[in-house]
C-alpha positions in Angstrom: -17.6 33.6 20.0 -14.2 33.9 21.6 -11.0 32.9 20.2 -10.6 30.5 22.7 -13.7 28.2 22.3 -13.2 27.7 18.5 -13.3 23.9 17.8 -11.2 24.6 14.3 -9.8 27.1 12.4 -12.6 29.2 10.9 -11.0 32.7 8.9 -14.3 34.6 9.1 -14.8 34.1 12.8 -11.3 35.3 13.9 -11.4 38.3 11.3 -14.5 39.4 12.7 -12.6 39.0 16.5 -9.5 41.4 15.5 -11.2 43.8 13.3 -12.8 45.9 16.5 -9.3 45.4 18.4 -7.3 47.9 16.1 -5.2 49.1 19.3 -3.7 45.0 19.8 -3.5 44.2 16.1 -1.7 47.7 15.5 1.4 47.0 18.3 1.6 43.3 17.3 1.9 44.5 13.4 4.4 46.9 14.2 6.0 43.9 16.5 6.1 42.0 13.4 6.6 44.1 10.7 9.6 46.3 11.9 12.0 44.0 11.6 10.7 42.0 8.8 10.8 45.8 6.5 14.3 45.9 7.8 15.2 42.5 6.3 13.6 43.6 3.2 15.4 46.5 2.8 18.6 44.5 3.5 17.9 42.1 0.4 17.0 45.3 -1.7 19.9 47.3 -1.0 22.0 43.8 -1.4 20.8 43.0 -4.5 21.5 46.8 -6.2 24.5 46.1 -5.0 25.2 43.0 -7.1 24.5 40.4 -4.6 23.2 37.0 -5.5 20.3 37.3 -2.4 18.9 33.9 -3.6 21.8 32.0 -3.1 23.1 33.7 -0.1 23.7 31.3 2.7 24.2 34.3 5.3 20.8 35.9 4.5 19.2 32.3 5.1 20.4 32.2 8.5 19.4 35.5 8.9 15.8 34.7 8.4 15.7 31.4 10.3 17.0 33.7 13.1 14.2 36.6 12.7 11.5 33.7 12.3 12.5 32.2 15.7 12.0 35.2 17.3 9.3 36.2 15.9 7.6 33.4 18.0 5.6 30.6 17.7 3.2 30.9 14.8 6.5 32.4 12.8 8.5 29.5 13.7 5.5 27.0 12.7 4.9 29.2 9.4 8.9 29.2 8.7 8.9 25.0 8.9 6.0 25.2 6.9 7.7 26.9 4.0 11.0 25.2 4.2 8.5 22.4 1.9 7.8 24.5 -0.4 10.0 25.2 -3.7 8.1 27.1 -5.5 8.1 30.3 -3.2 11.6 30.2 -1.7 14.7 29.4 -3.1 16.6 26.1 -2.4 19.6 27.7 -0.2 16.6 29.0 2.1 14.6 25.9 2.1 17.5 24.0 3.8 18.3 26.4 6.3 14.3 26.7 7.4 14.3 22.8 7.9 16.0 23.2 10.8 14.5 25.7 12.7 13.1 24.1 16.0 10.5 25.2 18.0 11.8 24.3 21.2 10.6 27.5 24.0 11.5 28.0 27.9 8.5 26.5 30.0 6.2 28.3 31.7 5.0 28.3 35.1 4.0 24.9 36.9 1.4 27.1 38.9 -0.5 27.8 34.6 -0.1 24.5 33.6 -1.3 23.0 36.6 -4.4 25.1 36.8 -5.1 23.8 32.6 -5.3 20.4 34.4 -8.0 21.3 36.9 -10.2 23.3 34.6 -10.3 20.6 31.5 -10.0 17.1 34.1 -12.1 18.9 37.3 -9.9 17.5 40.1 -5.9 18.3 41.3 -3.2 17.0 39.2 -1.9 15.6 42.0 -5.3 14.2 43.0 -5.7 12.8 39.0 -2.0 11.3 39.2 -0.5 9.4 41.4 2.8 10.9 40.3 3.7 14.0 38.8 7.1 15.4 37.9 7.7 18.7 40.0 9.4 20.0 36.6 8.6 20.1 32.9 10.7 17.6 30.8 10.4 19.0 28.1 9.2 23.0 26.4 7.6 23.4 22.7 5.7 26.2 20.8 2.4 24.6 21.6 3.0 23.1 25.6 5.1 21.4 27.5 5.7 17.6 28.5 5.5 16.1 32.5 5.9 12.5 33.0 3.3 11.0 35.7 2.3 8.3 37.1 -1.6 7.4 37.4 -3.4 6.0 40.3 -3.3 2.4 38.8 0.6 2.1 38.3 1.0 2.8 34.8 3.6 5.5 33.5 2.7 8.3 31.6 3.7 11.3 29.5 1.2 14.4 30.5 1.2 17.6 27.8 -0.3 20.6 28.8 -1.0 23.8 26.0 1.0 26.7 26.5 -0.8 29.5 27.7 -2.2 32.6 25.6 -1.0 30.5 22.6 -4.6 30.2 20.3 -4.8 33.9 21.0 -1.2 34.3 20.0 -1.8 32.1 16.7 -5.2 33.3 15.9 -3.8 36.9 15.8 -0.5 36.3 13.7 -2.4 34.4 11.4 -5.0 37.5 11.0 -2.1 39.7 9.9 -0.4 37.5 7.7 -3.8 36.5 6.0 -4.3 40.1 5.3 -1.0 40.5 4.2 -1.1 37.9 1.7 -4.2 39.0 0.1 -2.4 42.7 -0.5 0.4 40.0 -1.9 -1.5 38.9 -4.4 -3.0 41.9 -5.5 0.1 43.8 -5.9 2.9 41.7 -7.2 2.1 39.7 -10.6 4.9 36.9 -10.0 3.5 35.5 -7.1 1.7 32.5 -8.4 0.4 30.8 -5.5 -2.4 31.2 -3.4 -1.0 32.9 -0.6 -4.2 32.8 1.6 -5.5 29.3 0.4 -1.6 28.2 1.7 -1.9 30.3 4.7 -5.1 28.9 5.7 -4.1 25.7 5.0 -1.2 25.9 7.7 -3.6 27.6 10.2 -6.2 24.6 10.1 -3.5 22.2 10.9 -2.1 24.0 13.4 -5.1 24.5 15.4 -5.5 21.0 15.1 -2.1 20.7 16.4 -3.6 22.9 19.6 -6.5 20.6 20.1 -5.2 17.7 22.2 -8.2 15.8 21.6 -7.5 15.8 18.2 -4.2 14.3 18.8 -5.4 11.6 20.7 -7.6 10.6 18.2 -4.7 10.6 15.5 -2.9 8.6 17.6 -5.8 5.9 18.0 -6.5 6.2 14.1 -2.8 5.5 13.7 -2.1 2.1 15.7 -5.9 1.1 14.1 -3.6 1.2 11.0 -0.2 0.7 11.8 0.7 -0.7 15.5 0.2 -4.5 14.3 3.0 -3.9 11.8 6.5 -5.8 12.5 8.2 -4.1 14.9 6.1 -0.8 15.1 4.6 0.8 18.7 1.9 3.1 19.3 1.3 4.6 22.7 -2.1 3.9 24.4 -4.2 7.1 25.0 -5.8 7.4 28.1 -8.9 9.1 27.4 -9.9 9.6 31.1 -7.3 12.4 31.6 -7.2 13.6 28.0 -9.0 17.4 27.0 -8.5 20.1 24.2 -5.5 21.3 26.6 -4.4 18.2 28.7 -3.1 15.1 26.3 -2.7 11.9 28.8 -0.6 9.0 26.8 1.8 5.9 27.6 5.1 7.0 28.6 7.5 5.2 26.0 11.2 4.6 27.8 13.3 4.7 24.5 16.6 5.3 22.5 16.4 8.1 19.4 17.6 6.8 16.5 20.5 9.6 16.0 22.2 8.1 19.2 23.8 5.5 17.1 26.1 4.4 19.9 24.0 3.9 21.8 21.9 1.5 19.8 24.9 -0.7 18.8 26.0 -0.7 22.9 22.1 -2.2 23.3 22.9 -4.8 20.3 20.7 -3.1 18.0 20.6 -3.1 14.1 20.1 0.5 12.9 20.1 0.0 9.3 17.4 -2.6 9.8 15.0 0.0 12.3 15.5 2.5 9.6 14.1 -0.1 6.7 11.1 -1.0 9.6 10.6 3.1 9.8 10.5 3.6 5.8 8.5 0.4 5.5 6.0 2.2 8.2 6.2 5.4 5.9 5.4 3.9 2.8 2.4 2.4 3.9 1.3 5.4 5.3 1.8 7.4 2.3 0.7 4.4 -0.3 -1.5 2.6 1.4 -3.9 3.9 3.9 -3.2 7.9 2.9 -2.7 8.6 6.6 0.1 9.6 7.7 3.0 11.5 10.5 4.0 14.4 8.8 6.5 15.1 11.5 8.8 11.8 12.0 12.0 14.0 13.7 14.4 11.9 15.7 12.5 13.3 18.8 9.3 11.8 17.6 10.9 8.0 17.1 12.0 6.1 19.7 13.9 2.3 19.6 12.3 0.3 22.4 14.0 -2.1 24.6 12.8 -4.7 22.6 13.6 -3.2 19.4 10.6 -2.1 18.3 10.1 1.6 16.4 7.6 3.8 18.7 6.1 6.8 16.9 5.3 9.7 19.3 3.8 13.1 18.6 0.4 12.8 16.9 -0.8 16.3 15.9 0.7 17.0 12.6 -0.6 14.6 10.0 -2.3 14.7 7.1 -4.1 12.5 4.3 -3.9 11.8 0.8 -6.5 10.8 -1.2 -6.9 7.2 -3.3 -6.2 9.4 -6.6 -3.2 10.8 -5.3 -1.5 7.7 -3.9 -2.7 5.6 -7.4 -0.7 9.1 -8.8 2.3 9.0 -6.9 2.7 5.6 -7.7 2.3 5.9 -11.2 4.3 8.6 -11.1 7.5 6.3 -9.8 6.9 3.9 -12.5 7.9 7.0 -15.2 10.1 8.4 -13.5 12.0 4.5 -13.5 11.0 4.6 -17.1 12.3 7.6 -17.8 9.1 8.6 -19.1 9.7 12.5 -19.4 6.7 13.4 -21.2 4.1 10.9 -19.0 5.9 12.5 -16.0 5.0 16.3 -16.8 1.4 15.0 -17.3 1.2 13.5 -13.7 2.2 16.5 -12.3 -0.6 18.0 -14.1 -2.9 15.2 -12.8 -0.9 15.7 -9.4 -2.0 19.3 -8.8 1.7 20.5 -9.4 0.8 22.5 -12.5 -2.5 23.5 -13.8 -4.5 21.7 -17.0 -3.4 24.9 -19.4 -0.1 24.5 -18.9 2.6 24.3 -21.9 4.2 21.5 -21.3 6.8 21.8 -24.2 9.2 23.4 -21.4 8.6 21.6 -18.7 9.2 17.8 -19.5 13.1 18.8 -21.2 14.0 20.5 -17.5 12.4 17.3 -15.8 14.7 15.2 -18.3 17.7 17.5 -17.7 17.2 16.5 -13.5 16.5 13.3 -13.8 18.6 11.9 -16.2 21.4 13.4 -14.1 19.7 11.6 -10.3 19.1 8.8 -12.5 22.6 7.7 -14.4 22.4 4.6 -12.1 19.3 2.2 -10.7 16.4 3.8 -9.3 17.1 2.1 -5.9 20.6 4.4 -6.0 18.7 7.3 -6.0 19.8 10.2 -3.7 16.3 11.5 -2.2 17.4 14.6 -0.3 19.6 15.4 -3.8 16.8 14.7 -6.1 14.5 16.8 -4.0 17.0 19.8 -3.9 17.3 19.5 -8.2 13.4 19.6 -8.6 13.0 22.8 -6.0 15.3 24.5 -8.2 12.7 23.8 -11.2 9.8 24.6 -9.2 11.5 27.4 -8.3 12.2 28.6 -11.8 8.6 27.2 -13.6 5.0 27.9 -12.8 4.6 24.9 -10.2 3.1 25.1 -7.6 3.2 22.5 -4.6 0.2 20.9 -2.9 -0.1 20.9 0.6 -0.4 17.2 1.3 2.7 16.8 -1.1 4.8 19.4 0.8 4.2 17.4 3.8 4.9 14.4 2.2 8.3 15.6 1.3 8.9 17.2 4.4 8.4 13.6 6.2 10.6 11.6 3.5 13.5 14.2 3.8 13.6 14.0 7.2 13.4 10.3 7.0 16.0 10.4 4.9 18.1 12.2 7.1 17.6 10.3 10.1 18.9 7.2 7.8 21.9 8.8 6.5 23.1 9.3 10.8 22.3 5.4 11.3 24.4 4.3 7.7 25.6 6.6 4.9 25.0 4.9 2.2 21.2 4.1 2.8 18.8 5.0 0.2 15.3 5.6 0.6 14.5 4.3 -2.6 16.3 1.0 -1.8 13.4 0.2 0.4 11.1 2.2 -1.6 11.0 0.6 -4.9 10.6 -3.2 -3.7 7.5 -1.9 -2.2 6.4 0.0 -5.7 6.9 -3.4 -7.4 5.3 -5.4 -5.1 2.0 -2.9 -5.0 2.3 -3.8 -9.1 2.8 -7.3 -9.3 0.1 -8.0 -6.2 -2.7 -5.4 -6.5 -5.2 -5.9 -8.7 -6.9 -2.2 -8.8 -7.2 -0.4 -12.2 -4.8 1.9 -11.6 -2.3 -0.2 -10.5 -2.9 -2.5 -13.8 -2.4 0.4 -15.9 1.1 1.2 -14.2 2.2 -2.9 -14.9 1.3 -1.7 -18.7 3.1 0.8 -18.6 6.1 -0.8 -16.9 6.1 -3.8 -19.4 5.2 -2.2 -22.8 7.3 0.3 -24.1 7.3 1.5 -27.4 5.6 -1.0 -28.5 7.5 -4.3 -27.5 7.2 -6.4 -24.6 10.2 -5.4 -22.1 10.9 -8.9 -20.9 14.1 -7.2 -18.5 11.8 -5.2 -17.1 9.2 -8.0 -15.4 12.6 -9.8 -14.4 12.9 -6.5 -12.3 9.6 -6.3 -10.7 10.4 -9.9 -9.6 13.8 -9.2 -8.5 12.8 -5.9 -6.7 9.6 -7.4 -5.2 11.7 -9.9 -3.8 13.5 -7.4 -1.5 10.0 -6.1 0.2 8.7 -7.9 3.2 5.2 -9.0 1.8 6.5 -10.5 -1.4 4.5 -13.0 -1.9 5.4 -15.1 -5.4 2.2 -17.2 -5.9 0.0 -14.2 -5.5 2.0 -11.8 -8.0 2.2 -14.7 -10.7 -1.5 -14.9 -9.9 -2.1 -11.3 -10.7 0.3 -11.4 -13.8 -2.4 -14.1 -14.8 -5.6 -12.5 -14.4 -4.5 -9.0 -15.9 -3.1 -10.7 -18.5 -6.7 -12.9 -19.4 -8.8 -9.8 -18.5 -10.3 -7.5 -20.6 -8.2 -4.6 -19.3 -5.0 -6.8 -20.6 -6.1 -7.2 -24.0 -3.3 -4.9 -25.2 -0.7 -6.7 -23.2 -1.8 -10.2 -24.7 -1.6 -9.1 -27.8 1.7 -8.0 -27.5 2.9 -10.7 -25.8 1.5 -12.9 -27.8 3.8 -10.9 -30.5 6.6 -11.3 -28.7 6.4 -15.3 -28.2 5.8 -15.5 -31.8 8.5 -13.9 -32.8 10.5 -15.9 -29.6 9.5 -19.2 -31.2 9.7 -18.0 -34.9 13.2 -17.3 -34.3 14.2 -20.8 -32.4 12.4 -22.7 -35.5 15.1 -20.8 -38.0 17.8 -21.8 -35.2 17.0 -25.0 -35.2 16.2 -25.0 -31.8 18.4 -22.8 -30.1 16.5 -20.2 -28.1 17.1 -16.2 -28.6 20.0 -15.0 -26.4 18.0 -12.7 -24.6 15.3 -15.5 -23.3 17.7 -16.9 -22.5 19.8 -14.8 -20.3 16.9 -13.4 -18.9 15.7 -16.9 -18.4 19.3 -17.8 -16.7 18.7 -14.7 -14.2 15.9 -15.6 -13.0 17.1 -19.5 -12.5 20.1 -18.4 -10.4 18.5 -15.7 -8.5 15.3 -18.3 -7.7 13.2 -16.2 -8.6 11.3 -19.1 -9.8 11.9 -21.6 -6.9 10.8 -25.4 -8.3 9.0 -26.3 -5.1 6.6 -22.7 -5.7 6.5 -23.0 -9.7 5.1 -26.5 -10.0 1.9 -25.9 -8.3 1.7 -22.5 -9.8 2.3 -23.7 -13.2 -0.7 -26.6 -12.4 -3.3 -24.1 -11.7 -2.3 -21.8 -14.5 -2.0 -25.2 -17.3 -5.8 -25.3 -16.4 -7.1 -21.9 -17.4 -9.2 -21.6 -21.0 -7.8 -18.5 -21.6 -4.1 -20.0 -21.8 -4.8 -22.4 -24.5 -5.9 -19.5 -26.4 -3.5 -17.5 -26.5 -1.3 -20.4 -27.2 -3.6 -20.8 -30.0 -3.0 -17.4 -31.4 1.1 -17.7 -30.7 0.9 -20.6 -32.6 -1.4 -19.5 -35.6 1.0 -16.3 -35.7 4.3 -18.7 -35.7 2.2 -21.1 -38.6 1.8 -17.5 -41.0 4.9 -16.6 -40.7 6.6 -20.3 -41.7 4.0 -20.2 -44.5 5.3 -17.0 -45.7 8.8 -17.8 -45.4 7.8 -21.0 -47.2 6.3 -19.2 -49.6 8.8 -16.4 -49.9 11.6 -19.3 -50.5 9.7 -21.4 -52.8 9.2 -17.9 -55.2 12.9 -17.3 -54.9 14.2 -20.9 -56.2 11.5 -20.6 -59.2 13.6 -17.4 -60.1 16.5 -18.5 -59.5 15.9 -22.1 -61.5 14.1 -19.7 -64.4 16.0 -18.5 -67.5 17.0 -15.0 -67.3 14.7 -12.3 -68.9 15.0 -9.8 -71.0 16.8 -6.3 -70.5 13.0 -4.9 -71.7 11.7 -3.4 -68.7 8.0 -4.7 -68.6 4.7 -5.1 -65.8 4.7 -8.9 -66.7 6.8 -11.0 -67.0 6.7 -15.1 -67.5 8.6 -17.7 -65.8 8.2 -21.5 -67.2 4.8 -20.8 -68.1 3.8 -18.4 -65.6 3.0 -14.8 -66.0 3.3 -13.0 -62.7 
């Protein structure tokens, strides 16, 4: 089979290509390999010499540099590892975010002849319109905008030529490379090849246009109803493995801030729409763009956020979304210990590991990101801390989460241009809360438990945050979260919960009987929150409370408060009436004795 008609990236099939061709994979390893020795030697002789080569800003430059030229697969490979901590330090991580893959174009007369072997027919037969000139130049093709025979506008991409060749070969050295890795040096704890051939199957993905096209269709299936969210139309007609036909979106890049305030625009609000998209994508559905740069979102003319670009994305799976989540609600509890064990469930670290050293450093980073509210949280910052642990510990990142990261950061980034004090988690969190308070899925019950019992007690503060942050997301929905509160808390699943709350209302109403009346401070200044933030607006509470009077279930656990409340009035009754018999009895004898008797009484 030639290299050219593989459907996906298949290893065996492209090692069984190069291995006869010794004379081509020879010049292109020397190609490679010369100056990437050379910069090896560099950081050896540097770091005899007392050079601190993993902090050196200079020598991260330096590689982004020798990357780019190395070409395209290099460049992909170099973006790639710029989202992963544990196997290059943080100073290099930065500087490989931003290398771009941007190329000159090649020849109309290539990419014209692409078009006439996948569609049959001229371009200029196919199109109505065509631009004499590329308008834009990547790694993997080039952009024209068009014009088709029915009127509407479009953007035409056409793969680079000689590029899956190109790949397919890099990706043969390096996979042989890493293998020898692996062998050779102990410290290397990752699987180099599993990593590697990760990156190639999304990349030849990337090359298969018909696989973008169906991204893009699976990703307005999902998304493109959303509040002010656009997907492109695909025009399937004029769309092969190296031809990509789509809408032509007209648009304003969210980094040309002046811009979008000269065309009345709210930035700060497109950036909440954009990390509302996200968070769906990563939470929700588990589909989602893993390459969301400023060149890849565009502001409409009527406001709305269009996503371009289809070919990276990935998916996470139902376990790891329920984990990420689950893994927010520790991190807001400062949960160290549960923390280290959802990176275990994660992937992050395997089942054997000792976690005696691991949930301290997570403490020492977090508590630091974390001295204010969760939704102050610095993402970029917090992510820079933990790569410095991953760095330093046996971690090792999954794929999908590397991308995930990658697609926050840059998020992130794009944010900070529109308003400097954004914060992801700002957005984030209200959406967290509201996935707890709403969604009744095991999982998602067993985070609420977690959120509202803490060592033991009831945290009443801590449900007066859910509300209050739920409140900030745009699908709050009051009724329905008091609803879930409801059912978790009569289910089987929330027999734990009732019976602490039930706990904590006894002691609520224990304590206003001794008062005479006067409720504990903290019901009610929590009660006094919510009453002034209307969090419990009258006109939503009243037919809430109606359906909720009705339930069985409530009047027995009002039984039980109540039956708790009685036992401990008898005891105190008890406990008072012993203590005025002592105090009314004569006084005893020095003699120290088992027994003694009071007014008849022995006890």
């Amino acid at each position: 089979m030639k290299i050219t008609e593989l459907l996906r990236y298949d290893a065996e099939v492209i090692a069984q290509h190069y291995r006869s061709r010794w004379v081509e994979v020879g010049v292109r390893y020397l190609t490679i390999f010369i100056p990437i020795l050379g910069f090896i030697c560099k950081l050896w002789c540097l770091h005899k010499l007392g050079r601190d080569i993993k902090n050196d800003k200079e020598l991260a430059i330096e590689l982004r540099e020798l990357l780019t030229r190395l070409g395209p697969a290099f460049i992909k490979i170099g973006q790639a590892l710029s989202t992963r901590p544990d196997i290059v330090p943080p100073v290099y991580l930065e500087e490989l975010a931003q290398l771009q893959d941007r190329l000159p174009s090649f020849p109309n007369e290539i990419a014209f002849q692409f078009i006439r072997e996948e569609l049959g027919a001229d371009p200029h037969t196919i199109y109505g319109e065509i631009s004499s000139e590329p308008i834009a130049a990547a790694s993997l093709g080039q952009v024209y905008r068009g014009r088709l025979q029915t009127g509407e506008l479009v953007a035409i991409k056409v793969q680079r030529p000689g590029i899956v060749e190109q790949i397919a070969l890099d990706v043969f050295i390096l996979r042989g490379l890493a293998g020898w890795m692996m062998r050779t040096f102990w410290f290397i704890r990752s699987d180099l090849r599993a990593i590697l051939d990760e990156f190639a199957s999304r990349i030849f993905e990337e090359m298969d246009y018909t696989c973008e096209a169906a991204n893009a269709e699976k990703f307005a299936a999902y998304y493109g109803s959303l509040p002010g969210i656009y997907v492109p139309k695909i025009y399937w007609q004029y769309t092969a493995k190296r031809v990509l036909t789509m809408e032509w979106i007209e648009g304003t890049k969210l980094t040309e801030i002046q811009r979008l305030q000269e065309q009345g625009f709210d930035g700060r609000k497109i950036i909440e729409v954009g990390v509302q998209c996200s968070l769906r994508q990563l939470l929700d559905q588990g589909f989602f763009h893993a390459d969301p740069h400023p060149g890849n979102l565009l502001v409409m003319a009527d406001g709305r956020l269009a996503y371009l670009d289809f070919g990276m994305m990935s998916q996470v799976s139902r376990e790891q979304r329920y984990g990420l989540i689950e893994a927010i609600v520790h991190l807001v509890n400062r949960d160290y210990e549960a923390l280290s064990r959802d990176y275990v469930r994660l992937g992050f670290l395997k089942p054997e590991t000792n976690l005696e050293k691991i949930t301290p450093a997570l403490e020492r980073v977090f508590s630091t990101s974390l001295q204010g509210s969760v939704t102050e949280l610095d993402f970029k910052g917090l992510t820079d801390q933990l790569s410095a642990i991953m760095y330093d510990y046996p971690f090792r990142v999954p794929a999908y989460y590397a991308l995930i990261i990658r697609s926050l950061v840059t998020l992130e980034g794009i944010a900070l241009g529109v308003d400097p004090n954004f914060k992801v988690m700002s957005v984030a969190y209200p959406y967290v809360a509201n996935r707890l308070l709403t969604e009744p899925t095991p999982e998602l019950r067993q985070a609420l438990r977690d959120v509202l019992i803490k060592d033991g007690s009831f945290r009443w503060n801590r449900l007066h945050n859910l509300l209050k942050s739920a409140q900030a997301n745009q699908d709050y929905d009051f009724q329905r979260a008091v609803h879930h509160i409801a059912d978790f808390l009569f289910s089987e699943e929330g027999f734990y919960l009732r019976e602490k709350l039930v706990e904590e209302l006894a002691n609520s109403l224990d304590y206003l009987l001794q008062q005479n009346g006067q409720a504990p401070a903290k019901l009610l200044e929590l009660w006094e929150i919510i009453r002034s933030e209307n969090l419990l607006p009258p006109q939503k509470l009243i037919p809430i409370a109606g359906q909720i009077l009705t339930r069985p279930e409530l009047y027995q656990l009002g039984g039980q408060v109540v039956s708790q409340v009685s036992q401990r009035a008898i005891a105190r009754w008890i406990q008072e009436w012993v203590l005025q018999e002592e105090e009314n009895s004569p006084k005893l004898t020095a003699t120290p004795s088992l027994y003694r008797t009071v007014n008849g009484k022995t006890w």
